[in-house]
N, C-alpha and C positions, 0 to 999 in steps of 0.2 A: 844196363840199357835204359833203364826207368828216372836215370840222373839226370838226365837233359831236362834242363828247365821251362826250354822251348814246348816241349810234350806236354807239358802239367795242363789238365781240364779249367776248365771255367769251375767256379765252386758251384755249388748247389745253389744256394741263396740268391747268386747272383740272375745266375740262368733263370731259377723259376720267377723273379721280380721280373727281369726283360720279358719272362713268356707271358707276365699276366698284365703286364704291361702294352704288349703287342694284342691282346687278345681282349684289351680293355675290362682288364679283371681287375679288381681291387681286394686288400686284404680284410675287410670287410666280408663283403660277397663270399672271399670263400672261405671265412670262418664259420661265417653261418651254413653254408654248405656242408662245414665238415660237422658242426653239430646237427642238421638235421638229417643227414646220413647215418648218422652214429642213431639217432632216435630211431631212424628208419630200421634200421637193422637188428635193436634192441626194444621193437614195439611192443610185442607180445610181452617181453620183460617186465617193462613199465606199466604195462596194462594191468597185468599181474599185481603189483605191485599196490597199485591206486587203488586197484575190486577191494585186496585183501583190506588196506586203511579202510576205507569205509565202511567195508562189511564190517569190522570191528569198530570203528566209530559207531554204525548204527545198532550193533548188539548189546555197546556198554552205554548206549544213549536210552533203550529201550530197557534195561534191566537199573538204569539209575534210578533213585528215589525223588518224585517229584517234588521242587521246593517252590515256595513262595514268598515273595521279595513285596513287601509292603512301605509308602514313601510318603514321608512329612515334608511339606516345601516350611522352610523359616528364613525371613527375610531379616537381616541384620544390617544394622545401619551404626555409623560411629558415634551419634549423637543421638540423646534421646531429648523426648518433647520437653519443654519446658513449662512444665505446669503450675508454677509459683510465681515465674517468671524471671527474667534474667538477673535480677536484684538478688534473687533467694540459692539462684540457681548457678554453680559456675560453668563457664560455658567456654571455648575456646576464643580468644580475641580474634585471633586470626585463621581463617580456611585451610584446614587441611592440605598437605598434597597429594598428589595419585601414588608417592611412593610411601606414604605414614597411610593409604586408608586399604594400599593393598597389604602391607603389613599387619594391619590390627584386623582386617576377612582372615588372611592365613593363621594371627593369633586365635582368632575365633573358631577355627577350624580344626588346631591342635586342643583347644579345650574339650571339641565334641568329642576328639577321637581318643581324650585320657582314660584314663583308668580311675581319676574321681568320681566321673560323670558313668561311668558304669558304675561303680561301686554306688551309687546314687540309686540308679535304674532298678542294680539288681536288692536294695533295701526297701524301695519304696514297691515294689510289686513281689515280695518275698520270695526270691526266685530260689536263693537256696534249699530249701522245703517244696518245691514245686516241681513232680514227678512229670506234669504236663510238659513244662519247659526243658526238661532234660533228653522226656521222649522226642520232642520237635528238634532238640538239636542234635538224634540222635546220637544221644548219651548210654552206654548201655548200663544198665542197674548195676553191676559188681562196682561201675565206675564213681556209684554215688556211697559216702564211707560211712556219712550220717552224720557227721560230722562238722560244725555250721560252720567252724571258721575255712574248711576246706571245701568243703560245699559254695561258701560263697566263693573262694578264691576260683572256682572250677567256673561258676558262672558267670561272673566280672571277663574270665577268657574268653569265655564263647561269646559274652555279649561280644566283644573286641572282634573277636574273629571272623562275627558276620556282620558286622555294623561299614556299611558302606557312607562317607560322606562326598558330595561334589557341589561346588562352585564355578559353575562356568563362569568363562573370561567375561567383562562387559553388562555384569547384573549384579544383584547381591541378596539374590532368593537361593540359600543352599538348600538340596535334599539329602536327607535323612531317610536311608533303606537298609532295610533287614531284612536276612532270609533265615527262613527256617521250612522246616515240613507242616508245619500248621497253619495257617492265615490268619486266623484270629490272632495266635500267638505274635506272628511277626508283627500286625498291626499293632497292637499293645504294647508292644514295646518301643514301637519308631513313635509312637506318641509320645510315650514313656521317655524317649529321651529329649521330645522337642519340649516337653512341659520341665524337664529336671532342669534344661540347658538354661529356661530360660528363670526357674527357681533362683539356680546354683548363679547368676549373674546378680540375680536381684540382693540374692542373700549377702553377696559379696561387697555391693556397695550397700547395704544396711548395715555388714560388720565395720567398713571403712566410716561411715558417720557415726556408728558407735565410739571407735576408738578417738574422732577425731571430737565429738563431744565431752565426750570424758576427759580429754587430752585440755580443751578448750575450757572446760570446767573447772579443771585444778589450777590454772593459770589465772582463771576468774579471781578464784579464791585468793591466791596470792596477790595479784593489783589490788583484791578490795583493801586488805590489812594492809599494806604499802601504802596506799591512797588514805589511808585514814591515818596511817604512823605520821606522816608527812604534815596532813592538814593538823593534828594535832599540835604536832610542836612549832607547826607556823603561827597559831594563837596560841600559843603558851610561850613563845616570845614577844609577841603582840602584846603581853598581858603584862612581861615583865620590864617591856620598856616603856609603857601606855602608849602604843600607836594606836588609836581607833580609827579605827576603816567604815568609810562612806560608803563602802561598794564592793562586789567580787573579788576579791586580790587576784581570782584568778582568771579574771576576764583578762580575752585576748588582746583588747585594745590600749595601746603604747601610750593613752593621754589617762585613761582611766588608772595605771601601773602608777606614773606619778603621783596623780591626785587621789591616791588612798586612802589617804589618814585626813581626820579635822582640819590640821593645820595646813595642807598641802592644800586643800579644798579649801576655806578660806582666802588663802595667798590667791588661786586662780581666781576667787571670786572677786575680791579686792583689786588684784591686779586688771581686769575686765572692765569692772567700776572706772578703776583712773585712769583706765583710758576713754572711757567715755566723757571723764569730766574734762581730763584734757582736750579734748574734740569740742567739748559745749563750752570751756572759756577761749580756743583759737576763734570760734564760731562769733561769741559776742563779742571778742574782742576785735575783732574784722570790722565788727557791725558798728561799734562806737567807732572806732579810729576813720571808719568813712561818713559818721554824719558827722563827728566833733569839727573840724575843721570846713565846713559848708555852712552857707547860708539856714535861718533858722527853716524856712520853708523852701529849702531847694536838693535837699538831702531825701532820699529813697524812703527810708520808714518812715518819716512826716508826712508825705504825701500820701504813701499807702493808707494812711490811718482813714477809717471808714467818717470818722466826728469829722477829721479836716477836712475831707472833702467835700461833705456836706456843707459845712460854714463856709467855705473860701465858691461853692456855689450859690448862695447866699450872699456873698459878698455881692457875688457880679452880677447877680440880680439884682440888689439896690442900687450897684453903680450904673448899672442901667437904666433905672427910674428915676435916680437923680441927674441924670445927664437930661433924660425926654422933660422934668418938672423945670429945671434952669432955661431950657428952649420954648416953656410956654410959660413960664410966671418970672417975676420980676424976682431979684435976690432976697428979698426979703418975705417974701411970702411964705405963710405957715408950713403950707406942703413941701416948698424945700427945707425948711429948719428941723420938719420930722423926720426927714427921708436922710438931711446928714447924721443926726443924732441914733437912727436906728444902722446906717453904717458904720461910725463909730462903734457900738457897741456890738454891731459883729466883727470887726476887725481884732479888738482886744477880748473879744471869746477865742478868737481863732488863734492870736499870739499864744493866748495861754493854755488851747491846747496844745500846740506845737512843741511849746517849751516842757509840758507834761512829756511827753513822747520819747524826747532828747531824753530825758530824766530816767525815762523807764527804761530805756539804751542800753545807759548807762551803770542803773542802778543793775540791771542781768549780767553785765559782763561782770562788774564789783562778784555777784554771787557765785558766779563761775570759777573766777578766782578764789575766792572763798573754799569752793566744794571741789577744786583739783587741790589746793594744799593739803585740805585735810586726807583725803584719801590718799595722796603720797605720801605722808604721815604714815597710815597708816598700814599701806604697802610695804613702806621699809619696814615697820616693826613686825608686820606677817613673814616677810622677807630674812627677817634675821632670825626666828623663829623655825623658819620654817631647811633653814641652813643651817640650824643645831639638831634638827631631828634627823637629817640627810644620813649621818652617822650612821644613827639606829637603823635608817630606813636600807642599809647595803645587805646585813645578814639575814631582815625582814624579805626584801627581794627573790634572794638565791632561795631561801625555805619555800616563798611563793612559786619560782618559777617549776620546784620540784615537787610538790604540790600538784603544780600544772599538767607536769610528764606522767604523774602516777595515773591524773582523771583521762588524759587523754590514753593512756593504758589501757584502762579501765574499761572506757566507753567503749572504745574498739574490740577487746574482747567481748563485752555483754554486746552488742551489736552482731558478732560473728556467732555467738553463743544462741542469739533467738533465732538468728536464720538456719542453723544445723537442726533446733530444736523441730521449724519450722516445714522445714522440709523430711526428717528423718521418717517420716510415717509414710511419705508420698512415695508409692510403688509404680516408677515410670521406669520404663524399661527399652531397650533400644531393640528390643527382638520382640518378633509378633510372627505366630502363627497362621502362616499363608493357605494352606491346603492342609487340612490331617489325612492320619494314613486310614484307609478302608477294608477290609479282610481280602485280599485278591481273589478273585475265583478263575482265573489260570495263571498257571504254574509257568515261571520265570526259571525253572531248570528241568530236566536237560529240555533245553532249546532245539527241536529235530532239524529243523532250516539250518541251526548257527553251526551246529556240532556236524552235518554231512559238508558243509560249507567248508568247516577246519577241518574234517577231516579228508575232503579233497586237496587241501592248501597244503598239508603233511604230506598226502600221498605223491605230491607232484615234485612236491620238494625231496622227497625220497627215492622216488622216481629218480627224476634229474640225478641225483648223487649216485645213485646202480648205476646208471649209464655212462655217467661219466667217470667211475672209477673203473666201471667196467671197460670203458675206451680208453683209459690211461694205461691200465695192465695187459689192453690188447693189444700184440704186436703181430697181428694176420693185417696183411696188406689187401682191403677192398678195393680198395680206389687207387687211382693213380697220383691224387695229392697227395697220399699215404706212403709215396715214396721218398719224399722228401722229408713231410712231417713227423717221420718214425728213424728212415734209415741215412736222415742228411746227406742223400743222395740226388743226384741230377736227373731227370726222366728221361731217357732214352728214346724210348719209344715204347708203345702202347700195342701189343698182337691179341686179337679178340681170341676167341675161344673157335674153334674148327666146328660148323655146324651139323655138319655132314661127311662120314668120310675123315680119315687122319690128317693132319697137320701135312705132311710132303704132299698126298696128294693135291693139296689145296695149293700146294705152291707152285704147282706143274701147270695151274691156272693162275698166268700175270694178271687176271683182271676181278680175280677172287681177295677178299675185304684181306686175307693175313698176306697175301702175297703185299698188297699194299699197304700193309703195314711194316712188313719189311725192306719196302722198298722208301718208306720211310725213315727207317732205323739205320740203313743206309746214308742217307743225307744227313744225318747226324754223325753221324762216326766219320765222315769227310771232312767234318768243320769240329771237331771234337775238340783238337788241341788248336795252340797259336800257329805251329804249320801244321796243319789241317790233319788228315789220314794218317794215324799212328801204323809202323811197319808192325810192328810183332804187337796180337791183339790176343789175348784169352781169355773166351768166354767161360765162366763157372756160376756157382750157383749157391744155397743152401744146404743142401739135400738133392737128393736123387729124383727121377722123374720131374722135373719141374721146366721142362723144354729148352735146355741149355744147349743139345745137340740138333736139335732139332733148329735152334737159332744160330749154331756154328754153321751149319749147312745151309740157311737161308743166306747169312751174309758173305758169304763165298759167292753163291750161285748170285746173291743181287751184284757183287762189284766184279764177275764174269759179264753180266748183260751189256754193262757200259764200259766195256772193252778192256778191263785189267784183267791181269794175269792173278788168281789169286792162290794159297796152298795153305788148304785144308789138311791140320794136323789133328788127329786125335790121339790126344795125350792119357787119355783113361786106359792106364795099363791095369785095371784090375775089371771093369767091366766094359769094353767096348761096345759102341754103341752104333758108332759111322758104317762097321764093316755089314750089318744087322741091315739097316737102314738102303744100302745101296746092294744086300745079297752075296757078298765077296767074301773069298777064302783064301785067302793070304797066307804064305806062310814067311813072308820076309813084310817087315817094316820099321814101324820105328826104335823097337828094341835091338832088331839087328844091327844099326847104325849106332844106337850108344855103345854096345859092346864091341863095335869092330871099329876099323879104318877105311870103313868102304865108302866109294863113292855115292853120295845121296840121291844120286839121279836114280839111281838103281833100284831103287825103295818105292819110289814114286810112283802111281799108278794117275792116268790123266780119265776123268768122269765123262763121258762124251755127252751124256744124258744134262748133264748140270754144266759141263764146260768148264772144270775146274781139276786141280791138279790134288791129288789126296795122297797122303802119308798116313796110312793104315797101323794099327797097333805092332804086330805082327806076332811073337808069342810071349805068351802072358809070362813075365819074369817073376822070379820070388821076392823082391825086394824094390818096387817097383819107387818108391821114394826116393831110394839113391843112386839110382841111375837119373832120375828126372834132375835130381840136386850135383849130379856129377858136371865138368866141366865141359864133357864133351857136350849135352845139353845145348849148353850157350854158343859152344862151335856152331853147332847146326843151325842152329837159329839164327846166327849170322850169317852163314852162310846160302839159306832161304829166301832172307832176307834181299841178299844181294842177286837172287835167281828169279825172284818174283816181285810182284806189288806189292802184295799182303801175304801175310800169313797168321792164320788163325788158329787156335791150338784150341778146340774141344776139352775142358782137363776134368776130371773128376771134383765132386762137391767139397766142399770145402770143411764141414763140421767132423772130423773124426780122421782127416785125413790130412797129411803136411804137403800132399802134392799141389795141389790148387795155391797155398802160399807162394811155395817155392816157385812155380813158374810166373805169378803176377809180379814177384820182385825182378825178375828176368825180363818180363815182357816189357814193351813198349805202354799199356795200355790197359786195362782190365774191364769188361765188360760183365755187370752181373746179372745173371738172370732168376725175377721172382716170379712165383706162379700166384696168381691174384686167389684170392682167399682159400686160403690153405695154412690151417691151423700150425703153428711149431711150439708156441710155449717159451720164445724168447731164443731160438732157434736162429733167425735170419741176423739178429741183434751179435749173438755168440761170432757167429760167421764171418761178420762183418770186421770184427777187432781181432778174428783172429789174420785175416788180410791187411787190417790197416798195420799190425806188429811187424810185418816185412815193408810197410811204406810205401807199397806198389803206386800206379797212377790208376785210380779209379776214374773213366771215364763218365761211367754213370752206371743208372740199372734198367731191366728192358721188365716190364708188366707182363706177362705172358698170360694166357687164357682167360682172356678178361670176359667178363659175361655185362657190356654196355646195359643190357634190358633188365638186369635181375633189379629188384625193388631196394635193394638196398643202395643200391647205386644209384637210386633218382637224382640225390640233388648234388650228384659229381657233376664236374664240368665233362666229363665224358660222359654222362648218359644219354642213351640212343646214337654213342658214336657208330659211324659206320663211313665207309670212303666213297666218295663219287663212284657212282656207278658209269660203266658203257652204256651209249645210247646201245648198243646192237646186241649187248650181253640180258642176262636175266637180271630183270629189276628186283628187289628183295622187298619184301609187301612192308610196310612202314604199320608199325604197330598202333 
């Protein structure tokens, strides 16, 4: 019966998305629901839980040994001052970047925190022999062997062990803190290591200019005896060809290389000369060839002559007076025969200095030529002279220029050599001492604020973890999400818990909260499958007592109100529960029908009270499984089927017993009922797989005695359920 695919439920997942969907719930909303339900329920647990962390936090905070944490600021920087100045001092060309100066703060950081710089700390304040320092790190006596090279290794650890360093991002001031039980002691030692850190740096580039002096020193030595081998046999060649040198051989300048020797120097001197004398006979020879062919008085250096100009103004001064003496006296008169005679004799003064003038012209250019011959003369003879020593002068050159290579060697290292010398004693240093450390006079451990603080932050987080293991191992169904969340089941319907008075009586009141909640459970099991109202429906359960009969008989009596015919079967052949329930002593029912051929009508008994038709157990068989498991079974059921609207079979719990499978694989339908918090230990879970193993149609499951008001149930979406009341009925006081 259960094959038809038409029957099969909506799944769980689906239904409960559309309900919270419809209800504008989100999964969200009711995860946190279901975690603060579970907190809710497990408060006291948690509570528990937190006291104890604390009270333990504050016993072992209170019984700890008070320590004292003392802190050196030291500001380190990648360059240090230049106190010689950039000449003496070498410096980086170019600025650092953010990724070389974070790099050289974290170098700086792994130095503080070696095991050098302790081994430093703990020599320079005798820590191995110091009973002080052992008691403050509580050390206990057996611990110390007496033993120095063990003794230090023991304090180099502990220095390690409590030696704190930090460099915040965006500065470059680190501190330097240590704890111990002493204050004075931690002080003395963060000192101790900001004055070592900054020793053990200096020391470091004092050994580096040691080496590099020394280093710079031996190489000295070598250019000097090179530089001297060199110069030597440049003049002991010198000596054996006769070059004599005017000047430096090893001067840098390319005219002075030439002119080394006598004769080279000569030639340039010589050759210098005749070009000069060349230039002073083109000079007078210009001069003569432009007065020789001119008038005696009409040529440039005649006229310039200081004598000629005078006389030739003198001339024209008397031809001036003899012109006015002709215009007042007669030709013959004394005063003109003076005045021509004194013109005459200036005229041939003046030819004849004129003719001087020419002459000395003349006679300059003649000298000129003179004084350029002979110094071409003897330019060539310097010249060819000086082009038989060229020879000599090839292997004189290379000795020089090697020579040269040794001095400039040389100079360059003794130049490098004064400045290491010069700087080596200069203690500049890139670390300086921001703040030192003070003896604290309160104690940096136990911290009571820090340690109730972590010890509520444990306890909560511990907390949380009981709780939620606890709600992962718990499978008691509180809530009614807890139906689906545990049992991947569909929610049914929701039956509160009976206030007053048993469950049937409440249901003899249609206007009482369970009666409407079953009139609820009703309209669910209408639309249950794809066509609607499954015919053969059996309700079961986990276990016993948990209102599975008491819901078989609701849902009879609710699809009697709305005019179906319904037949109410109770299938618990081993503890009947219907016949109890409704007062009946029966001695014919449902056993009689599986052992006989009788007509089923006959068995039937009609409830006039409920309006429903009942098939009563009738007497209790010894084997009550295989009569349920027999075929006649299925007869019946079909044929119920076909007598009524519904038929609901009551069947016995499911955990210990094969009847409740056997008839869900039968029915059309299965309906399960749980009782809301009611401990099993994995109980309803067991139940569940032993019905799903026959592949029945689970409908769904129905909540039964649900308790809306209890506190654990606050942040269900059922809490303070309860159904519309009648205006004309008793209103229920609202908590």
């Amino acid at each position: 019966m259960s094959a038809d695919p038409a029957l099969q439920p909506v799944t769980p997942g689906a239904r409960y998305q559309a309900a919270y969907l419809a209800a504008g719930e989100n999964p969200i909303s009711a995860n946190l629901r279901h975690v603060f339900s579970a907190l809710r329920r497990h408060f006291w647990m948690a509570i528990a839980i937190v006291g104890a962390v604390l009270l333990l936090a504050l016993i072992s905070t209170l019984l700890d040994t008070p320590r004292y944490t003392a802190e050196t600021s030291v500001q380190i920087n990648d360059q240090s001052d230049e106190v010689l100045g950039s000449d003496f001092e070498a410096g980086n060309v170019t600025p650092p970047s953010d990724w070389d100066i974070d790099r050289f703060l974290n170098t700086q950081l792994d130095i503080l925190r070696s095991r050098g710089l302790a081994e430093r700390v703990a020599d320079r304040l005798d820590l191995a022999s110091d009973e002080r320092f052992f008691s403050a790190m509580e050390v206990a006596s057996s611990a110390i062997t007496g033993d120095q090279a063990k003794d230090r290794s023991l304090a180099v650890s502990l220095l390690r062990g409590n030696l704190e360093i930090d460099l915040p991002r965006a500065t470059r001031v680190a501190t330097i803190a240590f704890t111990s039980t002493d204050p004075a002691t931690s002080s003395a030692i963060a000192n101790a290591f900001a004055e070592e850190f900054i020793q053990a740096n200096l020391q470091r580039r004092y050994d580096s200019t040691s080496y590099a002096r020394d280093f710079v020193a031996d190489q000295l030595e070598e250019a000097r005896i090179s530089l001297e081998d060199s110069e030597r046999e440049l003049n002991d060649y010198a000596k054996s060809v006769g070059l004599i040198r005017t000047r430096d051989a090893l001067s840098p300048d390319g005219r002075d290389v030439v002119a080394g020797t006598v004769t080279t120097s000569s030639l340039v001197q010589l050759n210098d000369a005749a070009i000069q004398a060349r230039a002073a006979r083109i000079g007078a020879q210009s001069r003569w060839e432009a007065i020789q062919g001119t008038p005696l008085l009409a040529s440039q250096p005649v006229l310039g002559n200081p004598t000629v100009q005078v006389l030739m103004t003198r001339r024209a001064e008397l031809q001036a007076e003899l012109q006015a003496a002709r215009e007042r006296y007669l030709p013959n008169h004394p005063a003109i025969g003076r005045l021509e005679e004194d013109l005459a004799a200036v005229s041939r003064q003046l030819d004849s200095t004129a003719s001087q003038v020419r002459e000395s012209v003349r006679a300059e250019y003649r000298a000129a030529q003179n004084a350029q011959a002979q110094l071409d003369n003897q330019v060539s003879d310097a010249r060819g002279a000086s082009l038989a020593e060229q020879d000599q002068s090839v292997r004189y050159n290379v000795l020089a220029r090697q020579a040269d290579t040794a001095r400039s060697i040389y100079d360059g290292l003794l130049q490098r050599y004064r400045e290491l010398n010069a700087s080596a004693g200069i203690a500049s240093s890139n670390i300086a001492i921001i703040d030192r450390a003070e003896a604290p006079n309160i104690p940096s451990s136990p911290n009571v604020p820090r340690n109730m603080a972590l010890g509520l932050l444990v306890g909560l987080a511990l907390a949380g973890l009981a709780v939620f293991l606890r709600d992962q191992l718990d499978d008691v169904i509180h809530t009614p999400e807890d139906v689906e969340d545990k049992l991947d089941l569909a929610l049914l319907g929701v039956v509160p818990r009976a206030e007053d008075g048993s469950p049937i009586e409440a249901l003899e009141n249609p206007k009482s909260p369970i009666a409407e909640a079953y009139n609820s459970l009703r309209g669910a099991l209408l639309y249950s499958t794809p066509k609607g109202l499954p015919r053969i429906i059996v309700v079961t359960s986990a276990q016993a007592h948990e209102g599975k009969s008491t819901t078989s008989l609701a849902i009879a009596s609710g699809f009697a109100r709305i005019g179906m015919k319904p037949l109410l079967i109770d299938a618990d052949l081993r503890r009947p529960a219907l016949d109890k329930l409704f007062g009946l002593r029966t001695e014919r029912g449902l056993t009689n029908l599986l052992v006989s051929q009788d007509d089923p009508a006959t068995a039937i008994i009609h409830i006039d009270t409920a309006d429903i038709d009942l098939l009563p157990t009738g007497p209790l068989p010894p084997s009550p499984s295989e009569l349920l498991s027999s075929p006649r079974m299925a007869q019946l059921l079909e044929s119920f089927a076909e007598s009524h609207d519904v038929v609901i079979l009551d069947s016995p719990p499911v955990l210990g017993l094969a009847d409740a499978p056997m008839l869900a694989a039968i029915a059309d339908g299965t309906v399960f009922v749980v009782e809301a918090e009611r401990g099993r230990s994995g109980a309803l879970k067991a139940a569940l797989r032993r019905l799903r193993s026959m592949k029945p149609v689970l409908l769904g499951a129905v909540l039964a005695k649900f308790d809306p008001t209890k506190s654990g149930n606050r942040y269900s979406a059922y809490y303070g359920y309860d159904y519309y009341q009648y205006a004309a009925g008793e209103r229920r006081s609202e908590a």
